[in-house]
N, C-alpha and C positions, 0 to 999 in steps of 0.2 A: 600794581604790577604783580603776576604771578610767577611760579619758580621758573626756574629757567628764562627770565627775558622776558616770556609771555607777556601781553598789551592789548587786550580785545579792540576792535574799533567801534566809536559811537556809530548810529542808525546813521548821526546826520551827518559827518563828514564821509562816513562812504557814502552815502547819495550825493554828497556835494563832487568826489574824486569821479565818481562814474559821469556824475553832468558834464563835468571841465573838458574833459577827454573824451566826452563821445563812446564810452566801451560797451556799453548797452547795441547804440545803433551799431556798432561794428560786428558784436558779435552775431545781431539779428539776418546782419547782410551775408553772414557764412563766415563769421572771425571765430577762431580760435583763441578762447582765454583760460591761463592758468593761474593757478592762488595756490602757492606753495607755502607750505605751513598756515593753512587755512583755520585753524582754530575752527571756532564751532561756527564756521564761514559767513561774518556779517558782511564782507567784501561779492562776496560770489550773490548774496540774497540778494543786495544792491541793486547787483544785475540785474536778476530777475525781477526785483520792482520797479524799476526802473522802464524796463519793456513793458511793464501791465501796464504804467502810468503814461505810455505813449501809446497804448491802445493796442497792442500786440501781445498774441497768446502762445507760447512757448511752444512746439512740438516735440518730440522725445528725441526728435533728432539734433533740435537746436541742444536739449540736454544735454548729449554728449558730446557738445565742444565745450562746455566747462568743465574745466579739468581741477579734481582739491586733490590735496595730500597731506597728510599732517601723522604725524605719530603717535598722537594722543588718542585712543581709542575712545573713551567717554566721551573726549567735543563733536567727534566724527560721528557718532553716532548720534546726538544731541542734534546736529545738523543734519542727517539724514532727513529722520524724524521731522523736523521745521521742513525742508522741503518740499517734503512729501505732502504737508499740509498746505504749503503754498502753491503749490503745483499740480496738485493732486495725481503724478508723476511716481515714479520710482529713480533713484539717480543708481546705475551701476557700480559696482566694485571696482571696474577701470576707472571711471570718470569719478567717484568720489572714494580714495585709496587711503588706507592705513598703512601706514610707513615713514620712515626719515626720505625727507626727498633731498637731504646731501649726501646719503649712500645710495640711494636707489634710482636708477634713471626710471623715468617714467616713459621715455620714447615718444616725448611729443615736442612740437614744433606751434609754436604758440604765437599769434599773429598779436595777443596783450597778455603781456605777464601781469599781472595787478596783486600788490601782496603786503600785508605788514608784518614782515618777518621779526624772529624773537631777537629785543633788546638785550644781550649780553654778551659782554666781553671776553676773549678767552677765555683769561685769567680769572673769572668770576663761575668758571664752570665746574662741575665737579670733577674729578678724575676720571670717570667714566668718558665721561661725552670729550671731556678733551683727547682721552687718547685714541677716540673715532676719527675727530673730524680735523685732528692734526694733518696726516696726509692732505685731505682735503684743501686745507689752506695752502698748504705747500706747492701743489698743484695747480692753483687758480690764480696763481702770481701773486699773492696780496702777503707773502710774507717771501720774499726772493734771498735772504739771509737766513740758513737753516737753524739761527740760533736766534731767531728774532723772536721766536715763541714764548722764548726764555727770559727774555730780555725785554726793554719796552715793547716788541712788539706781542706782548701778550695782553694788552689793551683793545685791540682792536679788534672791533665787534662781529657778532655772528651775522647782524644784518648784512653785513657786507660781502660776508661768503655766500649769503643768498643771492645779492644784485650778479656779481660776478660768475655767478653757476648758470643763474637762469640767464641770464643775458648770454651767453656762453654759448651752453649747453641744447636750451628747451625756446631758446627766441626763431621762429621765422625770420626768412631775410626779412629785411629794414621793418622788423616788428618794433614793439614797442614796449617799455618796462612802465610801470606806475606803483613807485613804492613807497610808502612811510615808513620814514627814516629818521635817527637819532642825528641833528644837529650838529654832531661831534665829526661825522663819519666827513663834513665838508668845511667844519672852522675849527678843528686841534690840531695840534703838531705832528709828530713823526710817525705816533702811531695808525695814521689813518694816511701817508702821506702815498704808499701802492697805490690806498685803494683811487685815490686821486687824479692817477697817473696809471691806472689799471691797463696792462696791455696781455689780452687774453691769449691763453693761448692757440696757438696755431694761427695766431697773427691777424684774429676777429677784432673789428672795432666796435665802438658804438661813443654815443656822442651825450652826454649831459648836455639838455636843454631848457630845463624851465625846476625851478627851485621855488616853493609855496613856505615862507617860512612863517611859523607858526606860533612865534614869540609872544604877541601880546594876546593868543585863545588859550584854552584848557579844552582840548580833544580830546586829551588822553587822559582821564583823573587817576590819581596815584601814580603815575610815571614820574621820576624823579631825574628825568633828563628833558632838555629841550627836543624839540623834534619840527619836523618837515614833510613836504610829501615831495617828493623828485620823478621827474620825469623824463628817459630816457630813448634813444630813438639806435637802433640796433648796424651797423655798419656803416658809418657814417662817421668821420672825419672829427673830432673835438674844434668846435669853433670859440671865441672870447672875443667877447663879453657874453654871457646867456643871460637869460631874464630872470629877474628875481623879486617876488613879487611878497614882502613885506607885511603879513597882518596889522591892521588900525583896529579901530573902536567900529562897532555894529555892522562884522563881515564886510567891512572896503579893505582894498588890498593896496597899497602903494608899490608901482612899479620900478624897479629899480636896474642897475647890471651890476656883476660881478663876477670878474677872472681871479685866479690865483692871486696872492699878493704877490708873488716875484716868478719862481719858477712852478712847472705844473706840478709838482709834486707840494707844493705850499698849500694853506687856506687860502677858501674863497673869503676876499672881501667884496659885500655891495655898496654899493655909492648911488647917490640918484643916478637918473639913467638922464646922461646928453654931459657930467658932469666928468672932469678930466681925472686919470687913471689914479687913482694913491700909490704915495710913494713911501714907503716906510724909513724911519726914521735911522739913523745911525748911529753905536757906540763906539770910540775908538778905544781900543784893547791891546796889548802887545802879543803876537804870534802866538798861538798858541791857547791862551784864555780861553775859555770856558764855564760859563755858567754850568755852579752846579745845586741838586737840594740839600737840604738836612738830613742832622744824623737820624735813619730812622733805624730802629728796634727791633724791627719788625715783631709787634706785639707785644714787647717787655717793658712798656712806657710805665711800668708798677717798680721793674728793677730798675733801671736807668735815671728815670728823672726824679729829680729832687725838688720837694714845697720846700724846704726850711733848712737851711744852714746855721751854724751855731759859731761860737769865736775858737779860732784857730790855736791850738797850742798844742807843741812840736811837730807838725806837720797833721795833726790830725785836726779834723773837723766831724762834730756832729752833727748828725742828718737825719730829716723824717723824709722817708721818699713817698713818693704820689697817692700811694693808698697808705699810708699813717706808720711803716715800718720804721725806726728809732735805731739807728745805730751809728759806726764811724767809718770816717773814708780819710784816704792821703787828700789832703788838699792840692795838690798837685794835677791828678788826676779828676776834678771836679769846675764845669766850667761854666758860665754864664749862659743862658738857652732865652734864646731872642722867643719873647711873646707880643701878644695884641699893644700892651703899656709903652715897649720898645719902638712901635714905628706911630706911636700916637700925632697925629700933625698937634697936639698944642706943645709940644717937646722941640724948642728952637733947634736947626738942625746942625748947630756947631754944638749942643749941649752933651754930656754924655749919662747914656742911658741908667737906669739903676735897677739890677736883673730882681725879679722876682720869681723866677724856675731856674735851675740848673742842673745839669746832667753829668751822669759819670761816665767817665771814657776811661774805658784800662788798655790805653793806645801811648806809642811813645810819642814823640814832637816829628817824627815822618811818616806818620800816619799808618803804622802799621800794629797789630793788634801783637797785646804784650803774652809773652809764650809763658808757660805753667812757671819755667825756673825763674823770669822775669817777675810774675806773677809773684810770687812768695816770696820777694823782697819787699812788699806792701802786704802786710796782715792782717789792716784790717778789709782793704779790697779783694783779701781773696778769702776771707771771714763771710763775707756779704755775698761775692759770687756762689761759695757754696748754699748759703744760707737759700739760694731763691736757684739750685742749681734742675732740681725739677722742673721749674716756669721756663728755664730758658732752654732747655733738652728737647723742651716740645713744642718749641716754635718751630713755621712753617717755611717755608720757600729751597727752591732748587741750589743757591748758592749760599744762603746758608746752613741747610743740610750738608754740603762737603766740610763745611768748617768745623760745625758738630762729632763729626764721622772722628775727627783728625784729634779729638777734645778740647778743641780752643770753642767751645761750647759758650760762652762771654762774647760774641764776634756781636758786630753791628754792620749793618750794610752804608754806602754812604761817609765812609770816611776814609780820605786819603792825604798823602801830605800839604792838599789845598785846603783841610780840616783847620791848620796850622800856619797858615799863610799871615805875615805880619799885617797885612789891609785886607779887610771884607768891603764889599759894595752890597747891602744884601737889600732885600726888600720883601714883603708879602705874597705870597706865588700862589694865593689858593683862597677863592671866596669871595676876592675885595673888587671895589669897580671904583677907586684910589689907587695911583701909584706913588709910596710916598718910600723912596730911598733912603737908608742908613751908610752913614758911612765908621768902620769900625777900626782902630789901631791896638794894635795886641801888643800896649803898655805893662812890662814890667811879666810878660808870661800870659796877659790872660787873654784867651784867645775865644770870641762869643759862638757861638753855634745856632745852626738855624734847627725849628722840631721839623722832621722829614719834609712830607710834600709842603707844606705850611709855610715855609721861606726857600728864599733861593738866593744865589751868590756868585757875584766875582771875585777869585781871591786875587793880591797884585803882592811882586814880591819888593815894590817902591810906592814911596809917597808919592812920586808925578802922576805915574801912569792911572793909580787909584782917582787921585782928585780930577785928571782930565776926562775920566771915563765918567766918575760923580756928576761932573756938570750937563755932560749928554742926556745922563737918568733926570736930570731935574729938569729938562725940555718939558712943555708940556705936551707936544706935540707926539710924546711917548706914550702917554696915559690916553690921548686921544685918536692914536693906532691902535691900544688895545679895547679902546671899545668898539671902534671899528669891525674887529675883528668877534666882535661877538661873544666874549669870556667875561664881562663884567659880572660879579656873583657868581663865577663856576671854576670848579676845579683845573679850568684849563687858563684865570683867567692871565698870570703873569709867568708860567712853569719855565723851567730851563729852555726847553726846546722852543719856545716859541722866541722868547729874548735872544738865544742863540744865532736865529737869523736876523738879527739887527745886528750882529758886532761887524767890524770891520778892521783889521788889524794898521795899528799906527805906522805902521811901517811901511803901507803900503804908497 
């Protein structure tokens, strides 16, 4: 993968995208096709090989209904260049353009959009390009909460504002989109859940029809995301179940269907196709409840966690923290930090765990971060916070830079009076294709902590409500909705949000 998202496509799945869908014959018949963010255009070449190999020879007029745009000068030119040799042709300044085609309308009306637009997420952009194409998103419906940029909605992907624009914006009535897509954008949780339920504006539809998922190929070498190719059809009414057509061994596809799991704004799950709807599973919780992650640092896992704790005496304890630093903390402030050893299945599950990491929190018992006067009642935790006060002055993110501003420059994100909750339910949120549930009791003060995206949590402020939720998590029928759903070994595979739509409050 290159900066910014970038993902060239192989020779042979664009030949394979252009066969499936006919975009070659369409465009020979007088179709209009666009490839926005064309890269050095193996998508658009396609095309044109694709007509040689049906016996048809281009005219300069068919040339100007393929339309690139891309704003990388070098690939554009690179593809000129190859065209030129394949075609022995020249392609125009209109029809093959230098520009961002999410600031610039290109004024065309495209009977096949076809395009592998750049994989990355907001929040993975630089400051530049996000403060472009922030409007952008805001505009195209796929972030409808003007703080969702900020918030988990800065997840979700730039491919998406490409589907949404071009289908929008550059689609012919009842045209057609053909895009390679991040996997994410149709089985994660909230951050993707607009674009799911995308309703354009000025009240345009179009319809997701056919999903090619690409699980068990390598199309894309070095992409570090699952991916798909989607198929979109431009005004047109959202129908469920659509086809969903599974990668096997030696290019056979298995056919499958797949609607939302629950409401449209959900992941898709597929199921063989003739076979009866999935029903997801349910936790009962008390009003309220909420799965949440771990304490994360953001970036300070050198200040914060601790290898090595020493024997306690008067309330102090010594500590090497993560990169070999030697010094002392209130033991008070120092607490158990759930790892891989903690949810081991050979660990009987009434046993309890014996931490081998732990992390320092200079938070009181309501989850609020302890203030400077606070702070220097513990000498040697504000001994330590100075000591590493450079590392943590120059961490990043938008809400904890207000904390910084204010000098409570020590803040962590991810902790609140649920931090502190006498019952944890916590279990593995990131990685595993196992779900194997802990259940935690914060005996005598100590209270275990999940590391950031890594674990995730029910806090319960009773023993009932904890063990009647525990027994739900040990369903197997849990572990075999979330593979369903397509997260086994990825970061989305057990995260808050996805568990979240499993609870169901006991009281109902």
């Amino acid at each position: 993968m290159k900066r910014n998202g970038v993902v060239y496509t192989p020779e042979y799945w664009a030949d394979w995208a252009v066969e499936t869908y006919g975009i070659a014959e369409k465009w020979i018949k007088g179709g209009v096709v666009l490839d926005p963010g064309c890269g050095e255009g193996s998508l658009t070449t396609a095309v044109i090989r694709r007509a040689f190999h049906i016996g048809y020879s281009p005219t300069p007029d068919d040339l100007a209904r393929l339309n690139c745009i891309d704003r990388d000068v070098k690939a554009i030119r690179a593809f000129r260049e190859e065209l030129q040799g394949i075609t022995g042709m020249h392609f125009s300044e209109v029809s093959l353009h230098i520009g961002d085609y999410l600031l610039e309308n290109p004024g065309i009306r495209a009977d096949v959009v076809f395009s592998n637009p750049p994989w990355i997420s907001f929040g993975d952009m630089d400051n530049e390009d996000k403060g472009k194409y922030k409007p952008v998103f805001r505009s195209s419906g796929l972030t409808p909460n003007p703080k969702s940029l900020i918030l988990g909605g800065s997840r979700i992907d730039l491919a998406a504002l490409f589907v949404a624009v071009a289908l929008n914006r550059d689609t012919a009535e009842n045209g057609e989109g053909v895009f390679f897509l991040p996997s994410s954008l149709f089985r994660s949780e909230a951050a993707h859940s607009a674009f799911r339920q995308l309703k354009l504006p000025g009240g345009r539809s179009f319809a997701l029809k056919e999903i090619w998922d690409m699980e068990g190929e390598v199309p894309f070498p070095g992409a570090g995301t699952a991916y798909c190719l989607a198929y979109y059809k431009a005004d047109e009414i959202q129908q469920w179940p659509v086809s969903w057509y599974l990668s096997e061994s030696a290019n056979t596809w298995k056919k499958m269907a797949a609607e939302p799991a629950e409401g449209p704004e959900s992941p898709l799950m597929p199921r063989p196709a003739g076979s009866p709807r999935i029903r997801p599973p349910r936790i009962q919780v008390p009003q309220g409840t909420v799965p949440r992650q771990g304490v994360n640092s953001q970036g300070a896992t050198a200040v914060f966690q601790i290898r090595e704790i020493g024997e306690v005496r008067d309330g102090r304890m010594p500590v090497v923290s993560k990169n070999g630093v030697q010094g002392f903390l209130p033991a008070e402030l120092v607490f158990p930090l759930m790892s891989v050893s903690t949810f081991s299945e050979n660990r009987e599950i009434g046993d309890d765990p014996i931490p081998d990491k732990w992390i320092f929190m200079p938070y009181r018992q309501n989850g609020k971060v302890l203030n400077r006067e606070e702070l220097e009642t513990f000498p040697d935790a504000l001994e330590w916070i100075e000591r590493h006060r450079d590392e943590l002055e120059s961490r990043r993110g938008m809400m904890l830079k207000q904390a910084i501003k204010k000098g409570i420059y020590w803040s962590m994100i991810g902790v609140g009076p649920y931090s502190f909750a006498p019952w944890k339910l916590a279990w593995e949120s990131y990685g595993r294709n196992r779900f194997v549930p802990r259940l935690f009791c914060a005996e005598n003060g100590v209270h275990w902590q999940g590391n950031q995206a890594l674990h995730a949590f029910l806090p319960f402020d009773n023993k009932k409500s904890a063990h009647r939720a525990f027994q739900d998590l040990l369903s197997p029928d849990l572990e075999e909705y979330l593979k369903k759903l397509g997260g086994a070994g990825t970061k989305t595979w057990a995260q808050p949000g996805r568990i979240r739509r499993l609870l169901a409050s006991e009281f109902q």
